[in-house]
Biopython code that builds the backbone (N, CA, C, O; Angstrom):
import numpy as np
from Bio.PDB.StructureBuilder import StructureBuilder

atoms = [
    (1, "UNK", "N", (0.847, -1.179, 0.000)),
    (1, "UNK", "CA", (0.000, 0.000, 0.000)),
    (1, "UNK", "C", (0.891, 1.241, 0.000)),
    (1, "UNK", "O", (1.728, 1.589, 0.834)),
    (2, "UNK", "N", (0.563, 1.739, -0.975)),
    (2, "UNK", "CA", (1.395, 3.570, -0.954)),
    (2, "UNK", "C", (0.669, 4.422, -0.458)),
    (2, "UNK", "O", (-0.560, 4.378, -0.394)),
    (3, "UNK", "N", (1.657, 5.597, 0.086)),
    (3, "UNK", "CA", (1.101, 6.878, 0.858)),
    (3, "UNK", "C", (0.115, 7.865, -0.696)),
    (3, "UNK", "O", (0.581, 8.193, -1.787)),
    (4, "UNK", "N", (-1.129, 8.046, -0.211)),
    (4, "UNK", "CA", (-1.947, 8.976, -1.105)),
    (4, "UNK", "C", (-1.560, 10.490, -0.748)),
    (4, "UNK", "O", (-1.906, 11.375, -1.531)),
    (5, "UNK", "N", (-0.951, 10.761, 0.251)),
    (5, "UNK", "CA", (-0.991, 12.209, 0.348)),
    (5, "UNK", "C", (0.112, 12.647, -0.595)),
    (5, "UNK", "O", (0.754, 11.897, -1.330)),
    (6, "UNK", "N", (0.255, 14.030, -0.472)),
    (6, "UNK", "CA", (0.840, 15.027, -1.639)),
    (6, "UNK", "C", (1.868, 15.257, -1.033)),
    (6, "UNK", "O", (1.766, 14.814, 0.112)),
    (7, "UNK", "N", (3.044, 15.840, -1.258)),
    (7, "UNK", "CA", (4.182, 16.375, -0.764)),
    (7, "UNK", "C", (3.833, 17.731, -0.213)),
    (7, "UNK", "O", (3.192, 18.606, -0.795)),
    (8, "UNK", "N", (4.348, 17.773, 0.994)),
    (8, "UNK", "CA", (4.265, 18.867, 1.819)),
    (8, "UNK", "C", (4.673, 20.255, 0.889)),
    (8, "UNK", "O", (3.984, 21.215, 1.237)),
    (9, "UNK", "N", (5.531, 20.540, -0.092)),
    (9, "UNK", "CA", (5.248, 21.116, -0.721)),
    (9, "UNK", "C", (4.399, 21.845, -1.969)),
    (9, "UNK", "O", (4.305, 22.848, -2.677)),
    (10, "UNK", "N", (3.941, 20.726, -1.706)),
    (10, "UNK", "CA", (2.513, 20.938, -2.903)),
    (10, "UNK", "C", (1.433, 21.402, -2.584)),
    (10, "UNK", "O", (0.755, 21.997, -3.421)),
    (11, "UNK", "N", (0.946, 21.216, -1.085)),
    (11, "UNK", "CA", (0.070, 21.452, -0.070)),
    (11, "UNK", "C", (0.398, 22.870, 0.304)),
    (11, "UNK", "O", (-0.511, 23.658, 0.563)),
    (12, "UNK", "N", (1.942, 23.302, 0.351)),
    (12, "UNK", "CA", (2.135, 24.692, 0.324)),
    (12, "UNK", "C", (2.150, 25.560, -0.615)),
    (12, "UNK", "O", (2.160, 26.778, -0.434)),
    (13, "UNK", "N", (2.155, 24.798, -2.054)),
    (13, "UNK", "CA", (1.755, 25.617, -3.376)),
    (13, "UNK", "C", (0.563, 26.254, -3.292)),
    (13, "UNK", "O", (0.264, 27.403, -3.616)),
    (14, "UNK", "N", (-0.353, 25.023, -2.627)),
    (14, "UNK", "CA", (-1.451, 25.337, -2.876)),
    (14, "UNK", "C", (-2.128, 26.437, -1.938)),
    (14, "UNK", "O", (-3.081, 27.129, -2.296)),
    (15, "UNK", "N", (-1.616, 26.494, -0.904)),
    (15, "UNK", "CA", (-1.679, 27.293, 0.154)),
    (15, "UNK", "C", (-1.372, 28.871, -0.108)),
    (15, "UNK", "O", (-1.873, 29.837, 0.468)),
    (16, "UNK", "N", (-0.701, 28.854, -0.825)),
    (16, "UNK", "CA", (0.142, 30.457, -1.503)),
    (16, "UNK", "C", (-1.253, 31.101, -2.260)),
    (16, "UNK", "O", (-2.061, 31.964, -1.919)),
    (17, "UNK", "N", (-1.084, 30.069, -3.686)),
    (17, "UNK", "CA", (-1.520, 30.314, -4.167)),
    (17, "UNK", "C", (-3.056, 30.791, -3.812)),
    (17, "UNK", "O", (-3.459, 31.924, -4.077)),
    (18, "UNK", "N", (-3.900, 29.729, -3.148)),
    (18, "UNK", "CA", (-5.009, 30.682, -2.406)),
    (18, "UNK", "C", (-5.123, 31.823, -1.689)),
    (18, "UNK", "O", (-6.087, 32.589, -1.690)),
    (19, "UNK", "N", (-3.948, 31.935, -0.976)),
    (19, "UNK", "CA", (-3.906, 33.164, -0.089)),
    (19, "UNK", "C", (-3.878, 34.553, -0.442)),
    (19, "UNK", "O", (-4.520, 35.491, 0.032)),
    (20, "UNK", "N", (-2.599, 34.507, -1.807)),
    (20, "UNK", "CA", (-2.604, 35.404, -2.858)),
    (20, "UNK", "C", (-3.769, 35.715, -3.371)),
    (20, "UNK", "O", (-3.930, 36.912, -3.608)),
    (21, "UNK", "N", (-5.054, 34.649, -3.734)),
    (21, "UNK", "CA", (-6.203, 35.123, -4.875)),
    (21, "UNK", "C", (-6.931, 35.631, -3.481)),
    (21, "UNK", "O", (-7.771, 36.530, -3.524)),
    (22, "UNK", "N", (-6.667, 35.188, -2.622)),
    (22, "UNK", "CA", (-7.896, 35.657, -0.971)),
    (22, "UNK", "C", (-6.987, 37.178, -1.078)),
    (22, "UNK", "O", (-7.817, 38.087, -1.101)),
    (23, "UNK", "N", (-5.621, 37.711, -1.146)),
    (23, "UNK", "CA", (-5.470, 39.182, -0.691)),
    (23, "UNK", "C", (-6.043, 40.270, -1.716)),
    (23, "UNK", "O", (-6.593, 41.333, -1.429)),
    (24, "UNK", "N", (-5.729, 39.638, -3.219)),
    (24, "UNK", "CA", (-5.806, 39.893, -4.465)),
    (24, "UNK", "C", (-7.732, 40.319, -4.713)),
    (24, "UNK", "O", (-8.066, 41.299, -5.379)),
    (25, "UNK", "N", (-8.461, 39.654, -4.240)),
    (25, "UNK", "CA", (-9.908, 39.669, -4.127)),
    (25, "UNK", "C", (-10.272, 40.311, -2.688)),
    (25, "UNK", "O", (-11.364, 40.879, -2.701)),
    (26, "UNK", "N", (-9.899, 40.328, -2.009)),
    (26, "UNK", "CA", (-10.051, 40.737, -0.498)),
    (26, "UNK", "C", (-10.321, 42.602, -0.120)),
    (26, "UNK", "O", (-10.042, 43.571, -0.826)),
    (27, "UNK", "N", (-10.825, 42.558, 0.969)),
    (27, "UNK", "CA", (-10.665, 44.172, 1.169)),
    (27, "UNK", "C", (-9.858, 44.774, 0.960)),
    (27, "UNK", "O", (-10.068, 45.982, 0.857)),
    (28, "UNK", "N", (-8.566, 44.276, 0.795)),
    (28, "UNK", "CA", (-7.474, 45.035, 0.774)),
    (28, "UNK", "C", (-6.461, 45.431, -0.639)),
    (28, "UNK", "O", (-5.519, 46.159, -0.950)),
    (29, "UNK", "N", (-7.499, 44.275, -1.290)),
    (29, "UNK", "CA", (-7.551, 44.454, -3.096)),
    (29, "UNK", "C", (-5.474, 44.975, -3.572)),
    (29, "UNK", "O", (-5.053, 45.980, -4.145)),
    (30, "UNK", "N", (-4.740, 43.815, -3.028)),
    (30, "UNK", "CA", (-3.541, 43.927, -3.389)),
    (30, "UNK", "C", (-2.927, 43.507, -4.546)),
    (30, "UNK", "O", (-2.172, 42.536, -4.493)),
    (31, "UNK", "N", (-3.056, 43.876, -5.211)),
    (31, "UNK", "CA", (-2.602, 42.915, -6.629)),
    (31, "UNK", "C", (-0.440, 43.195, -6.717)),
    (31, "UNK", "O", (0.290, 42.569, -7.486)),
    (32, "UNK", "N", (-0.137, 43.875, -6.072)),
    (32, "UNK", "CA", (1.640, 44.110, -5.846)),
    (32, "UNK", "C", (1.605, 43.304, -5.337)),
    (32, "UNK", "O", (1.645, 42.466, -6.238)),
    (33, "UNK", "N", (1.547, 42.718, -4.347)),
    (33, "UNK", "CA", (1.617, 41.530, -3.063)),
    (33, "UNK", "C", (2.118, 40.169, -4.292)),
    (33, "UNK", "O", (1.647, 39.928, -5.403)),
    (34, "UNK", "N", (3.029, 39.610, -3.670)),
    (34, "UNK", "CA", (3.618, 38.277, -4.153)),
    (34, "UNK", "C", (3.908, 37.672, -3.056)),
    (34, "UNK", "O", (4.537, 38.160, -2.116)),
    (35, "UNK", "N", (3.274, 36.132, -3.163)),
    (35, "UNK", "CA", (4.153, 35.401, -2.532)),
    (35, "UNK", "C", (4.945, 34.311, -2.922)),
    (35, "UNK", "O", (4.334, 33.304, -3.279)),
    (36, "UNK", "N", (6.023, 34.291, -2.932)),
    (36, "UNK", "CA", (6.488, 33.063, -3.271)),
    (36, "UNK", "C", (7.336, 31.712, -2.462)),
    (36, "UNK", "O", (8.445, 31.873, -1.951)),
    (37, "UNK", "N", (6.689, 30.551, -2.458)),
    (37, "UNK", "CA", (7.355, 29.800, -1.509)),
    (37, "UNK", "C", (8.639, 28.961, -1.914)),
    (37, "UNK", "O", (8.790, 28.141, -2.820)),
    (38, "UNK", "N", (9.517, 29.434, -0.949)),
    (38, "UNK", "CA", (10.828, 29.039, -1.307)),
    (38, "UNK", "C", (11.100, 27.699, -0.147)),
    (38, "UNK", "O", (11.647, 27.868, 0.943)),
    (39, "UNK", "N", (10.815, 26.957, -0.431)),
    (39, "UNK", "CA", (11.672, 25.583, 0.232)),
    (39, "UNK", "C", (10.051, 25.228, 0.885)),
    (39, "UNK", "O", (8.998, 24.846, 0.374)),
    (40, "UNK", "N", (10.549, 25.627, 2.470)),
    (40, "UNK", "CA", (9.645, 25.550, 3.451)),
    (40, "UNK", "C", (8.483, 26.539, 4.029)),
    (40, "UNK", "O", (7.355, 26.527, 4.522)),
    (41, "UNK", "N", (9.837, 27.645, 3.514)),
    (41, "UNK", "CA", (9.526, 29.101, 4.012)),
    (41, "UNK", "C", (8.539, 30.120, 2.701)),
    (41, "UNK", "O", (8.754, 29.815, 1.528)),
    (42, "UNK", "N", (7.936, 30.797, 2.871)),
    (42, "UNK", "CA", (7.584, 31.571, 1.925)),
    (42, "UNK", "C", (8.011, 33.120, 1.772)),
    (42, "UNK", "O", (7.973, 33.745, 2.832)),
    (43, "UNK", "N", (8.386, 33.796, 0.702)),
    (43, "UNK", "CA", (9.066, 34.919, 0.264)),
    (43, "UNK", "C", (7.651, 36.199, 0.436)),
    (43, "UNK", "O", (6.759, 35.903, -0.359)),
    (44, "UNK", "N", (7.506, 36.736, 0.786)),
    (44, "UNK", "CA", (6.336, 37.932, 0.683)),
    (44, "UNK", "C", (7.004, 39.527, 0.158)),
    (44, "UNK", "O", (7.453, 40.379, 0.924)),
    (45, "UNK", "N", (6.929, 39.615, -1.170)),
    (45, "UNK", "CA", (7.392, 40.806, -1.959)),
    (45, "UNK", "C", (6.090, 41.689, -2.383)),
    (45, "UNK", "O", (4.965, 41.353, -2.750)),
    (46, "UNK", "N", (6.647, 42.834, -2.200)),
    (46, "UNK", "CA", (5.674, 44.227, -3.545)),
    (46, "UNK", "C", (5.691, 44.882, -2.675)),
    (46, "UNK", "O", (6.005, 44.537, -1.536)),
    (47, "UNK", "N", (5.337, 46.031, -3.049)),
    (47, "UNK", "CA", (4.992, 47.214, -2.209)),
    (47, "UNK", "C", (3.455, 47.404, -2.200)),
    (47, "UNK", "O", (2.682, 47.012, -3.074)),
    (48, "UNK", "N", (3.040, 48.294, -0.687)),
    (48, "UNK", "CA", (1.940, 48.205, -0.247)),
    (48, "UNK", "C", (1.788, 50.016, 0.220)),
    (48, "UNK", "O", (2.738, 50.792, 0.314)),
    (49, "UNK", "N", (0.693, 50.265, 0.395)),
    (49, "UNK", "CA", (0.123, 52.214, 0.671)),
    (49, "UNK", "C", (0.617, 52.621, 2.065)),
    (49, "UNK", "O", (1.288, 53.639, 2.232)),
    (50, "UNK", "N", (0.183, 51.609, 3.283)),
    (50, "UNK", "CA", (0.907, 52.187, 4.012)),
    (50, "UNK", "C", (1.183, 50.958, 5.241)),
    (50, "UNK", "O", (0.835, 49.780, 5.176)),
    (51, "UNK", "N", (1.866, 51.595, 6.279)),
    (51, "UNK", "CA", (2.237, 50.447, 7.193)),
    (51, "UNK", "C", (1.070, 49.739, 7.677)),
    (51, "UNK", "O", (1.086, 48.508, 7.692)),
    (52, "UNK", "N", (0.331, 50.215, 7.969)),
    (52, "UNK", "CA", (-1.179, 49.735, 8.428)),
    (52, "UNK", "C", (-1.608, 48.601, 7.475)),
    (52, "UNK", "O", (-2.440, 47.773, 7.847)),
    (53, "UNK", "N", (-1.010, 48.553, 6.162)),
    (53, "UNK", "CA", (-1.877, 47.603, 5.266)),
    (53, "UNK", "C", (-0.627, 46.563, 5.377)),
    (53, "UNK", "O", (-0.922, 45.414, 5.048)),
    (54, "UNK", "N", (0.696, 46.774, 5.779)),
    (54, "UNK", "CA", (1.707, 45.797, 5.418)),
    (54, "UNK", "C", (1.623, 44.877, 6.466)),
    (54, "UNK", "O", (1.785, 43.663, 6.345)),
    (55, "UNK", "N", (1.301, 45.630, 7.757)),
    (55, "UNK", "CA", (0.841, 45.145, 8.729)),
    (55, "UNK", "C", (-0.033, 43.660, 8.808)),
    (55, "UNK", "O", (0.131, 42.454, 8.997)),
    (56, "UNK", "N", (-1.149, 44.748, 8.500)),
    (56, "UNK", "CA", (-2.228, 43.691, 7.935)),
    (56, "UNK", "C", (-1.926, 42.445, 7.437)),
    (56, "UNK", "O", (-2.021, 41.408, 8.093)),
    (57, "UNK", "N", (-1.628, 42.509, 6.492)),
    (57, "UNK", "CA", (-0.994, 41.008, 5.196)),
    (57, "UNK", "C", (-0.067, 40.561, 6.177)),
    (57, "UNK", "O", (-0.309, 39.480, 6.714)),
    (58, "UNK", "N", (0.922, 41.177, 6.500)),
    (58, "UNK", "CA", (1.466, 40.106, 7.188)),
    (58, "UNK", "C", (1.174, 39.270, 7.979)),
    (58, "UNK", "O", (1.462, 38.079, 7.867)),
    (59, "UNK", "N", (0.429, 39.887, 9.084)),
    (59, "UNK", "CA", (-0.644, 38.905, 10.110)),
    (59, "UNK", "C", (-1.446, 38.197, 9.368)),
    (59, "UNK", "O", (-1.556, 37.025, 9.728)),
    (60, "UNK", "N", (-2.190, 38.593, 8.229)),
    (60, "UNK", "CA", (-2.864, 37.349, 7.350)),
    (60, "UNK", "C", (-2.274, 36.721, 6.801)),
    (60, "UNK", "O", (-2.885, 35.682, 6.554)),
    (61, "UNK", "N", (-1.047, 36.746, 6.301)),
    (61, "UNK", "CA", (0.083, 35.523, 5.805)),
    (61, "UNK", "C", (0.316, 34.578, 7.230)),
    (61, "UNK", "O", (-0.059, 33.409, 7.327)),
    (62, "UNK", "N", (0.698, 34.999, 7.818)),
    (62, "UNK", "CA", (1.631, 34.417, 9.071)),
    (62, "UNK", "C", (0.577, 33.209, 9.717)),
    (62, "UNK", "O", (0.868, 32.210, 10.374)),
    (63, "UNK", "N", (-0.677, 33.682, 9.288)),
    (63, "UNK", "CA", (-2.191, 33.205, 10.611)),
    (63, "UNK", "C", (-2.640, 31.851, 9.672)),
    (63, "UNK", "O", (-3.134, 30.818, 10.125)),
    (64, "UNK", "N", (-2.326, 32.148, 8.204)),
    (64, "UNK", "CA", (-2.566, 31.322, 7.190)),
    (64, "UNK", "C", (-1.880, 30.305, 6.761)),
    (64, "UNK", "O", (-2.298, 29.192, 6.441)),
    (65, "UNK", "N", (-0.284, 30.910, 6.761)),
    (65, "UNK", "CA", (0.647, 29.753, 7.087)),
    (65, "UNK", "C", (1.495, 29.482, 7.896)),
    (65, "UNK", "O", (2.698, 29.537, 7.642)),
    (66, "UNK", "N", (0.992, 29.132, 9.043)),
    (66, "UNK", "CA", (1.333, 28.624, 10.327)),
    (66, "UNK", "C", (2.138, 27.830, 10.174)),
    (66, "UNK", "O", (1.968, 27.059, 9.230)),
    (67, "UNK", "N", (3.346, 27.671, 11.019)),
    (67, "UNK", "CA", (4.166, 26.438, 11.144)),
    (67, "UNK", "C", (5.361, 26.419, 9.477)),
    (67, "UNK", "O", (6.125, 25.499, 9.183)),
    (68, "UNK", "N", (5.154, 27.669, 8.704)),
    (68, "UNK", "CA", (5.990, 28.037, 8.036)),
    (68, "UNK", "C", (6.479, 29.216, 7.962)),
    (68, "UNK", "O", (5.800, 30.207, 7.695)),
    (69, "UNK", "N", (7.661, 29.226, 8.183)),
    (69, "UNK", "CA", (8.496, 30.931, 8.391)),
    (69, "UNK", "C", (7.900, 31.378, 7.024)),
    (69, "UNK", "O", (7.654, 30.721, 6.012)),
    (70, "UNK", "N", (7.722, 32.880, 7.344)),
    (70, "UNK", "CA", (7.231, 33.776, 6.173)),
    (70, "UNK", "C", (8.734, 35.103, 6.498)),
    (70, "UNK", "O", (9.281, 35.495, 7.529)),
    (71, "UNK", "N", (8.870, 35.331, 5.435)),
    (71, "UNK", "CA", (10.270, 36.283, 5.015)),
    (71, "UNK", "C", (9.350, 37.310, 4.193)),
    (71, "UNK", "O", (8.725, 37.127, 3.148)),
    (72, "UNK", "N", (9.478, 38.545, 5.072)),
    (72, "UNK", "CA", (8.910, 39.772, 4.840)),
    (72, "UNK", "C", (9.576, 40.953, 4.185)),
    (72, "UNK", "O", (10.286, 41.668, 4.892)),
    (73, "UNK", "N", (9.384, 41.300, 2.610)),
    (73, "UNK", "CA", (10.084, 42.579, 1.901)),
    (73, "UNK", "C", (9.459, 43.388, 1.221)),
    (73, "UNK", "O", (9.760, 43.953, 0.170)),
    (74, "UNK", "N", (8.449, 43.442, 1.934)),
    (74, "UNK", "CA", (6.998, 44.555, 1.521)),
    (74, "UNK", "C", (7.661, 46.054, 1.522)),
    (74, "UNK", "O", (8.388, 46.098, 2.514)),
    (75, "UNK", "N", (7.699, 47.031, 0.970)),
    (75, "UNK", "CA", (7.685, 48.117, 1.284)),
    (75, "UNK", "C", (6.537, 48.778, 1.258)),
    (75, "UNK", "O", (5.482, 48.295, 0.847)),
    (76, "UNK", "N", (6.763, 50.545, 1.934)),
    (76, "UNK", "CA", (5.841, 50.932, 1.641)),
    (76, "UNK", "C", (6.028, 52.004, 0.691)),
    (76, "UNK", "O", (7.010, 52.743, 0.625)),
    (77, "UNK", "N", (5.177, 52.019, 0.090)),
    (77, "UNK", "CA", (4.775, 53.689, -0.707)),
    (77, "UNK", "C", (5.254, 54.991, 0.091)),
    (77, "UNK", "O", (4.949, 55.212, 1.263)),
    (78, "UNK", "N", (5.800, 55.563, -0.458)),
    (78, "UNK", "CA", (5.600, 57.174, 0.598)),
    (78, "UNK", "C", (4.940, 57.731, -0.100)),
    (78, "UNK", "O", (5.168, 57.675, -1.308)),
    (79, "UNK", "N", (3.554, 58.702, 0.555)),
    (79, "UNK", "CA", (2.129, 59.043, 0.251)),
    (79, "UNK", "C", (2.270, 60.450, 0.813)),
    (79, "UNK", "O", (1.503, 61.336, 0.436)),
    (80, "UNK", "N", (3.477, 60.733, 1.932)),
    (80, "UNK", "CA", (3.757, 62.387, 2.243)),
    (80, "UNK", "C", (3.835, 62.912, 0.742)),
    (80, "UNK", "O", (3.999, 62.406, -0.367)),
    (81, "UNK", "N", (3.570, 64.574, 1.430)),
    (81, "UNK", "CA", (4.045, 65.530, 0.642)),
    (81, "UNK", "C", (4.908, 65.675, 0.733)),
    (81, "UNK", "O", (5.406, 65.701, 1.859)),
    (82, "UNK", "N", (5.762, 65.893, -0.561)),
    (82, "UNK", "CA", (7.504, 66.563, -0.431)),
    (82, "UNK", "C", (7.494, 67.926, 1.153)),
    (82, "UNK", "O", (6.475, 68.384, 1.669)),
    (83, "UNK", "N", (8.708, 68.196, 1.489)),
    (83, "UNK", "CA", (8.831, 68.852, 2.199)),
    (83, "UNK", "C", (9.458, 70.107, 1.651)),
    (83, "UNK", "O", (9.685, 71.133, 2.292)),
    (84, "UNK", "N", (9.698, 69.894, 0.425)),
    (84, "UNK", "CA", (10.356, 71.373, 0.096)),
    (84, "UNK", "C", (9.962, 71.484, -1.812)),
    (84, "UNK", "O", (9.555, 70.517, -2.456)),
    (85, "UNK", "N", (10.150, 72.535, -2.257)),
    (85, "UNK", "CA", (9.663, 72.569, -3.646)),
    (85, "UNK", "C", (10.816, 71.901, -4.519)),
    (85, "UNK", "O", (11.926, 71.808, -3.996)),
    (86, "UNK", "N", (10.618, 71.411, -5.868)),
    (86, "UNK", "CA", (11.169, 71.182, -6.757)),
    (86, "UNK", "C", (11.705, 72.123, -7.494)),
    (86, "UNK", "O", (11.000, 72.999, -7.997)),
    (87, "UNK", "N", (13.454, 72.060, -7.716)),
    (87, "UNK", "CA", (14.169, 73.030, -8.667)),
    (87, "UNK", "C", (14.036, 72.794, -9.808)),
    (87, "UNK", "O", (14.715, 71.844, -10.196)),
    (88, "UNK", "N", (13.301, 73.372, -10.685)),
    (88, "UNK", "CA", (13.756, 73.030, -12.493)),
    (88, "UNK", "C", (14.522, 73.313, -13.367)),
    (88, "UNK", "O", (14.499, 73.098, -14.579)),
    (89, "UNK", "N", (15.686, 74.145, -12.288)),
    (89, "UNK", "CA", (16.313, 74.979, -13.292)),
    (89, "UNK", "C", (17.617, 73.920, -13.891)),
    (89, "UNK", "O", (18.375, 74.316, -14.778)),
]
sb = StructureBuilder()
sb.init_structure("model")
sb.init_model(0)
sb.init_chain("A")
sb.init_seg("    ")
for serial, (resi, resn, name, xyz) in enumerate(atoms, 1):
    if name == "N":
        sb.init_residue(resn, " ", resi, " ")
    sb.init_atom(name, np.array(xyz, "f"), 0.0, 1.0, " ", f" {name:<3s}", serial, name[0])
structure = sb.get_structure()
């Protein structure tokens, strides 16, 4: 008799990949957001509006894939106003 289950990495393909179409469709409508799973661990890239939202995803990555390190390189946007005027000369 052989084992029917899938390789633990396949189970984490699949895991990405949902999580991505759940942020991508979600309130938070991220389409920059990547994740990609590298080994065990998963890679979380793009840039995001502000800390509050990087925040966010991350705790929904982390809550989603439990029991796998998640590696965080989100930036954010800067959404300030310049602090001083632009020279054109």
């Amino acid at each position: 008799m052989t084992d029917a289950s899938p390789p633990a990495t396949a189970n984490l393909d699949y895991r990405v990949a949902h999580l991505a179409e759940h942020l991508a469709s979600g309130p938070l409508g991220e389409l920059g957001v990547r994740l990609e799973p590298r080994g065990d661990a998963v890679l979380l890239t793009g840039t995001v509006p502000s800390t509050q939202c990087r925040d966010e995803i991350l705790r929904m990555v982390r809550e989603e894939l439990a029991g796998h390190p998640v590696h965080c390189d989100l930036l954010v946007a800067g959404t300030s106003s310049p602090d001083h005027g632009e020279d054109l000369t």
